[in-house]
C-alpha positions as CSV (number, residue, x, y, z in Angstrom):
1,X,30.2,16.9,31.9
2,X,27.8,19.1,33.6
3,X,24.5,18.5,33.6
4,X,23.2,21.4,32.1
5,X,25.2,20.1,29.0
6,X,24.2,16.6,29.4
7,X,20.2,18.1,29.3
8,X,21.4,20.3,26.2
9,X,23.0,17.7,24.2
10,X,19.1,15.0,25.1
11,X,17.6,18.1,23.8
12,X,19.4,18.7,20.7
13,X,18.9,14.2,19.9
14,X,15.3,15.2,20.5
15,X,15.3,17.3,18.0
16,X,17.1,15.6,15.8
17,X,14.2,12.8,15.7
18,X,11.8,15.5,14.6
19,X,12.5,15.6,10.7
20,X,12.7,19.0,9.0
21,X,11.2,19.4,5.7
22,X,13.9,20.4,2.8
23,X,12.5,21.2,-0.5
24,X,15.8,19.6,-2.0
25,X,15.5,16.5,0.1
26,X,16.6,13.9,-2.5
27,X,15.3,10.6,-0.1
28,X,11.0,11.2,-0.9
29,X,8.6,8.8,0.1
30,X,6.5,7.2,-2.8
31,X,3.3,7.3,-1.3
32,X,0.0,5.8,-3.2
33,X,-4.2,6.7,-2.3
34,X,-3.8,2.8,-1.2
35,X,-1.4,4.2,1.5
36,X,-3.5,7.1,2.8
37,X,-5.7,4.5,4.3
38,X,-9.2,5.0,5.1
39,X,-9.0,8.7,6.5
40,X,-7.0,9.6,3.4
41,X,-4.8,11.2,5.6
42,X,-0.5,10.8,4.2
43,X,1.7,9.8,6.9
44,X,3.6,12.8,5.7
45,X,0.9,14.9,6.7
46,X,2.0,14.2,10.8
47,X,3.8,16.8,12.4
48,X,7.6,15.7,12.2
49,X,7.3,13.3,9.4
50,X,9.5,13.8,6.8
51,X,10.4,11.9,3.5
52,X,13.2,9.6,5.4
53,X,11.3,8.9,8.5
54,X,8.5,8.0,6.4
55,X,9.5,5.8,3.9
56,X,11.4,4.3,7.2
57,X,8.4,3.7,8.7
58,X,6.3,2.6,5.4
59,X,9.0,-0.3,4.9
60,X,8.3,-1.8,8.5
61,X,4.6,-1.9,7.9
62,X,3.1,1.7,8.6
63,X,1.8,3.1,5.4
64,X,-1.5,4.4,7.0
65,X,-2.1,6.9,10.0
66,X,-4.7,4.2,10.9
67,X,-1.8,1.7,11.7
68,X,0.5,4.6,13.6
69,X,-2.2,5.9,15.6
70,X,-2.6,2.2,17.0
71,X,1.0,1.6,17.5
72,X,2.8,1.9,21.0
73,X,5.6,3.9,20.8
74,X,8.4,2.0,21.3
75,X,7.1,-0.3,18.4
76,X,6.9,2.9,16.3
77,X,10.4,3.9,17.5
78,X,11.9,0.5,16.8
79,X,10.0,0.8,13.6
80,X,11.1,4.3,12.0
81,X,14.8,4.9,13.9
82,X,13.2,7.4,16.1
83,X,13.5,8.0,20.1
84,X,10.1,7.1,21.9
85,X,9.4,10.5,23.0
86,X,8.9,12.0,19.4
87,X,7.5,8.2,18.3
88,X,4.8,9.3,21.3
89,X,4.5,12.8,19.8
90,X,3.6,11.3,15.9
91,X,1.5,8.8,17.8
92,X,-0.9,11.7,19.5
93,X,-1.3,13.4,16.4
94,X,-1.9,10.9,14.7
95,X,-4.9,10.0,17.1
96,X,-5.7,13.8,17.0
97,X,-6.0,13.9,12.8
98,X,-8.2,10.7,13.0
99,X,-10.3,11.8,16.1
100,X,-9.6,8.5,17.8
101,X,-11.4,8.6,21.7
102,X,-15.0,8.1,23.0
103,X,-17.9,8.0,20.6
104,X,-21.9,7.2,20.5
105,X,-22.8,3.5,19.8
106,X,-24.9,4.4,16.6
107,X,-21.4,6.1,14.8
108,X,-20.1,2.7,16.1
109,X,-22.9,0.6,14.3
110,X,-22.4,2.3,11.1
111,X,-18.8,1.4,10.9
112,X,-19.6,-2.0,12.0
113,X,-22.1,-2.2,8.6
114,X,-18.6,-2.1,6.5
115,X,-17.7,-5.4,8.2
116,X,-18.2,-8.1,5.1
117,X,-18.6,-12.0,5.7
118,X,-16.8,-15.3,4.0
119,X,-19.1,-18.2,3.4
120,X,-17.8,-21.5,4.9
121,X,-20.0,-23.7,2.1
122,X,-22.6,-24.5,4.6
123,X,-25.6,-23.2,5.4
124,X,-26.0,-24.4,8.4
125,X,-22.4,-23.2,9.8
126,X,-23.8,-19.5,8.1
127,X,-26.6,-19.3,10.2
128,X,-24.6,-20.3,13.0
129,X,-22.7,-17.1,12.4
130,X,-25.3,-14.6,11.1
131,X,-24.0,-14.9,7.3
132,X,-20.4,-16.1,7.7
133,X,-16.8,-15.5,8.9
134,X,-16.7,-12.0,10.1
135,X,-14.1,-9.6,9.1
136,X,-12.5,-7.1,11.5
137,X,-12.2,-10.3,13.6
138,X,-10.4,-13.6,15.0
139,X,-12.1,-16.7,14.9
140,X,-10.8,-19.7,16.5
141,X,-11.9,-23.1,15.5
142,X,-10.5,-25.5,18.4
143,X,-10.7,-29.6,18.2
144,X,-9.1,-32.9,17.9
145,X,-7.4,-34.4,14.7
146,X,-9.7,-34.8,11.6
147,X,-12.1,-32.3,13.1
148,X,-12.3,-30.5,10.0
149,X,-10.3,-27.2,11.3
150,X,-7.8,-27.4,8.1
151,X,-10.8,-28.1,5.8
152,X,-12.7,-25.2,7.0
153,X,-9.4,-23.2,6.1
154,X,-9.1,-24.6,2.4
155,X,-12.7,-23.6,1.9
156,X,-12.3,-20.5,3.4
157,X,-9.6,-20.0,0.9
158,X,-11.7,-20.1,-1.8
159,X,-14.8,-18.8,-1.0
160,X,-13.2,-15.3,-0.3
161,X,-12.1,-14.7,-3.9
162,X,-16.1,-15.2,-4.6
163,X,-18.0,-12.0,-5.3
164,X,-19.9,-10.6,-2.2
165,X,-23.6,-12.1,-4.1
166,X,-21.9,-15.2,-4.0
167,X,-20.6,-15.6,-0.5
168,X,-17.3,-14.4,-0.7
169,X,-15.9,-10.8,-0.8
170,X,-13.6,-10.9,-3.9
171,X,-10.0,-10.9,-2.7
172,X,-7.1,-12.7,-2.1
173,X,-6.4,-15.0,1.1
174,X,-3.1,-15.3,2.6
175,X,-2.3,-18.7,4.6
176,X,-0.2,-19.3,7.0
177,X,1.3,-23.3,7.9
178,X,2.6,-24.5,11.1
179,X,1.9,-28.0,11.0
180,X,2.5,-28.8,7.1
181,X,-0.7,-29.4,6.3
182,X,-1.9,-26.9,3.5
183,X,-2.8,-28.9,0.4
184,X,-3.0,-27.0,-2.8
185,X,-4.9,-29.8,-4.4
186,X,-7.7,-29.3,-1.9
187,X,-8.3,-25.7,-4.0
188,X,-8.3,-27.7,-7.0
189,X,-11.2,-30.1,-5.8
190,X,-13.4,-26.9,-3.9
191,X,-13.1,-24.8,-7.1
192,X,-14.1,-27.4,-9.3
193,X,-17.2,-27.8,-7.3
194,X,-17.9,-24.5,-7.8
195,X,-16.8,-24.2,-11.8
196,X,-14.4,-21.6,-10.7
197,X,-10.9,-21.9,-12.5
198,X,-8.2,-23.5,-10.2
199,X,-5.1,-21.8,-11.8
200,X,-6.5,-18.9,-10.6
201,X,-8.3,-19.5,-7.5
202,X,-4.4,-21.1,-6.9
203,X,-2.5,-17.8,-7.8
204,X,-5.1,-16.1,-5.2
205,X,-4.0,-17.7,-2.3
206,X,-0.2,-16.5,-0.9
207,X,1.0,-19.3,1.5
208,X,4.2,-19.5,3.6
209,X,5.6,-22.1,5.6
210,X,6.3,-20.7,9.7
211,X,9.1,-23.4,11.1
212,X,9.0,-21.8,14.5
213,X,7.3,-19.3,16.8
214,X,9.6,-16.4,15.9
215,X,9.0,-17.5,11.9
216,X,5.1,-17.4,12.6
217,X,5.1,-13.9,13.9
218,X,7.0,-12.3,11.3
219,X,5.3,-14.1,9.0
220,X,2.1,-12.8,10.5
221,X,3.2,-9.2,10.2
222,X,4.5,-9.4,6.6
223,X,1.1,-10.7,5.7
224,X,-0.3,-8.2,7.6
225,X,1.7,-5.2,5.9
226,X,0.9,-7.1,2.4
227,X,-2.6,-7.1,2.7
228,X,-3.9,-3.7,1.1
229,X,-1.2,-4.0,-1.7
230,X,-2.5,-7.4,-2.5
231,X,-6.1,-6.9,-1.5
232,X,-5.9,-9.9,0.9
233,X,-9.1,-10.4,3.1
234,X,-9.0,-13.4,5.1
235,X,-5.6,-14.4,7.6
236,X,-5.6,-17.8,7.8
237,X,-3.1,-19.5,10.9
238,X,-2.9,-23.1,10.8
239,X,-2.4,-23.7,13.8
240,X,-1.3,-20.8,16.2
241,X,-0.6,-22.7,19.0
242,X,1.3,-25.7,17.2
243,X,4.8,-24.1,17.7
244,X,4.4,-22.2,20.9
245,X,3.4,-26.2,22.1
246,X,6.6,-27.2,20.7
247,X,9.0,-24.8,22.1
248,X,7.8,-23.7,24.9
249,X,7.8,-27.5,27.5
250,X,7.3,-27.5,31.6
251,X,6.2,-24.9,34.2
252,X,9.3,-22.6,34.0
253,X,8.6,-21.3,30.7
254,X,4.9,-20.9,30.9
255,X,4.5,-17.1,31.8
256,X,7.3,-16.6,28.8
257,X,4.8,-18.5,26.3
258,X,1.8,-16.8,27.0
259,X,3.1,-13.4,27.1
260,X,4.3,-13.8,23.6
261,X,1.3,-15.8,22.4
262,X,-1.1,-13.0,24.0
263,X,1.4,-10.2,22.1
264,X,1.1,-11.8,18.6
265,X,-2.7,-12.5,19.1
266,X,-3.3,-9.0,19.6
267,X,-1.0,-8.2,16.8
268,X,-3.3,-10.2,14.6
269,X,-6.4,-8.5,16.4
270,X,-5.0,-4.9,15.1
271,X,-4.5,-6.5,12.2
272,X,-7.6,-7.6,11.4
273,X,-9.0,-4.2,12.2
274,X,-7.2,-2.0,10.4
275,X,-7.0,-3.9,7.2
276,X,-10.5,-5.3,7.7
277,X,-10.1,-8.5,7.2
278,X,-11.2,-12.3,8.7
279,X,-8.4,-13.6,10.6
280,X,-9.3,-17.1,11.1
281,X,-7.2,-19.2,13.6
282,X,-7.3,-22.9,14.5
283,X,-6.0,-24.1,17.7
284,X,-4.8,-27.7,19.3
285,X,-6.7,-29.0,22.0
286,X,-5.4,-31.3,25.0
287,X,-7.3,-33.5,27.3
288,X,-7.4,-32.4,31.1
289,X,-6.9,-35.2,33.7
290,X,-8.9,-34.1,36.3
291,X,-12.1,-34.2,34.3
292,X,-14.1,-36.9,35.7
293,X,-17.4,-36.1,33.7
294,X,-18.6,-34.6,30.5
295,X,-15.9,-34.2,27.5
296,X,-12.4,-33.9,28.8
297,X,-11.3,-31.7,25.6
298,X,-9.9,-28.7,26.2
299,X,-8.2,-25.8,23.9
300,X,-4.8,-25.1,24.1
301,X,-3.6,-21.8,25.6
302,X,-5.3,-21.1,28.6
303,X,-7.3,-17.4,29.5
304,X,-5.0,-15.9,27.2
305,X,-6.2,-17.5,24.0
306,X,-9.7,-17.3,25.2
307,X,-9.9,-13.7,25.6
308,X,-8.9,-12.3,22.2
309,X,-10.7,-13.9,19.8
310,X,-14.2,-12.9,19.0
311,X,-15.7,-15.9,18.1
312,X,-14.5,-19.1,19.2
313,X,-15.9,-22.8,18.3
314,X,-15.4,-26.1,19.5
315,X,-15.2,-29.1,16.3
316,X,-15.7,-32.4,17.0
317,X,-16.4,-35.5,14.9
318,X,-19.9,-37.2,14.6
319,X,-20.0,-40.9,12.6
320,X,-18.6,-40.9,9.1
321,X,-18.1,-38.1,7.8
322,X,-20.3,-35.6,9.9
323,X,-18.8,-32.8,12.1
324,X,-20.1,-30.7,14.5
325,X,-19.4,-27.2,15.0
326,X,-20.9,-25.5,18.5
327,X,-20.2,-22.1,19.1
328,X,-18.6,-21.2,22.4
329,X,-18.3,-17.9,22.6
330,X,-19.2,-14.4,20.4
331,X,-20.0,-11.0,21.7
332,X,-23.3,-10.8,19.6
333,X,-24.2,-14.1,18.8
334,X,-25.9,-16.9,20.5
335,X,-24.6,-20.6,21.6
336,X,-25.7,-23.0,19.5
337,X,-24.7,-25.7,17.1
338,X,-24.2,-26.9,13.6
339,X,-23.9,-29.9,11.8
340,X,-21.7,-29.9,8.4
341,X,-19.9,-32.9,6.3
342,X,-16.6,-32.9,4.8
343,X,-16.6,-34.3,1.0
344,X,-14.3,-33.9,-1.8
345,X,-16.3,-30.8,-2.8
346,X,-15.3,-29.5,0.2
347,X,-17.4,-28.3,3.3
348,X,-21.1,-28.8,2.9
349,X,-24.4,-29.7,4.7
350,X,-25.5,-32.9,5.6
């Protein structure tokens, strides 16, 4: 074959990726105002976009230009049965119809204001975090067994489907288990406490069990493409490390862990911004051998955990039933710590 034919027949498959319009075209896209996203922009509205490629693409979790125009392309390729180059052509325009690029910090601020903030039950762990879990984020709770990490996840739970005057932001929380740990009965008690009706506080919460690394990340993504259809705002993984631990043992396979750990955190991060919602993530910890002095605890996961999340804290346990909560790291917000107690009511001050 000559390669002047060889170049003809790439260009022809090229073409072929970029979807013609047909007024009879019986495969249409149902398309919603939920699925325009914030701009309000259709993904049919991209150049080369059809009906099929669409609805393709709105099955594997890109109803919004918002979540194309952050993809890479050979996600979006994977994604919609396309080749990379026109997948890199719907990208562009899509960050060309939403004016994604440089802008001045006070445009920035102002978007920052639609940010909302989850109560944790405790004042004190509030203040700690200027009014509450963050959305738009990823906070990491690291610390040892009976820290409080899972508790803090259970109240979490429930004080999202709170109106905003009351602490919460009045949607659904989707939860994630790695270690088996989720106990539906712990809603039961923390809605009580506050006279909200378990049944359903308990038919607000979508939970799935991840049995493995692979399980956790897909889980992650279908709660991720779920969460404007069932106005979810808060991610909860419990724990995100615990399988990567478990799976991935000795020296050899290290660089392979955290390649794939730092992928599906900043899946989570996209996430979290798009959908704008808390993602809140607890971690393992492990003690380091060479530590001579001061506390010996450290998180699992290395730089590549510590980089992505926005806010990270360390738990540890005090006497009885007293923990305490010392932020490590934020962008905006000063070290310091907090003191909170874990009851039956759930998570409250001491």
């Amino acid at each position: 074959m000559s390669p002047k034919k060889e170049a003809d027949e790439e260009k022809d498959e090229e073409e072929m990726d970029y979807e013609e319009f047909d007024a009879n075209d019986q495969e249409t896209l149902e398309t919603s105002g939920e699925d325009a996203g914030v701009s309000g922009i259709e993904v049919t509205d991209l150049p080369g976009v059809g009906p099929a490629i669409g609805k393709r693409l709105a099955e594997s979790g890109y109803k919004n230009v918002e979540a194309i125009a952050v993809a890479s392309p050979g996600e979006l390729a994977a994604a919609g049965s396309i080749g990379e180059t026109t997948a890199t052509k719907i990208i562009k325009a899509a960050r060309e119809m939403l004016d994604i690029g440089f802008e001045t910090a006070d445009l920035l601020l102002e978007r920052r204001k639609t940010a909302g903030r989850i109560s944790t039950g405790s004042k004190a762990l509030d203040e700690l975090f200027a009014g509450g879990l963050e959305t738009q984020s990823i906070t990491e709770m690291y610390g040892s067994f009976r820290s409080g990490k899972t508790q803090i996840a259970h109240q979490l739970a429930v004080m999202v489907q709170r109106s905003p005057e009351e602490g919460g932001l009045g949607a659904k929380a989707i939860y994630v288990d790695t270690e088996g740990t989720f106990r539906p009965e712990r809603l039961v008690d923390m809605a009580e406490a506050y006279g909200m009706d378990p049944a359903k506080v308990l038919k607000n919460v979508v939970w799935a069990r991840a049995y493995n690394s692979d399980h956790q990340i897909l889980l992650c993504d279908q709660a991720m493409e779920m969460a404007t259809d069932q106005n979810a705002r808060l991610l909860v993984v419990d724990s995100v490390t615990s399988h990567f631990r478990a799976e991935y043992t000795g020296r050899g396979t290290l660089a392979a862990r955290q390649q794939k750990l730092n992928k599906h955190l900043h899946h989570l991060q996209r996430g979290a911004e798009i959908n704008n919602m808390a993602v809140y993530i607890t971690n393992q910890v492990m003690s380091r051998p060479d530590a001579f002095f001061g506390d010996p605890t450290a998180p699992v996961g290395g730089h590549v955990l510590a980089h992505v999340p926005q806010t990270r804290c360390y738990l540890r346990k005090s006497k009885g039933e007293r923990r305490i909560c010392r932020l490590v790291d934020s962008p905006n917000l000063p070290e310091g710590e907090a003191v909170f107690t874990v009851v039956k009511d759930g998570i409250r001050d001491v």
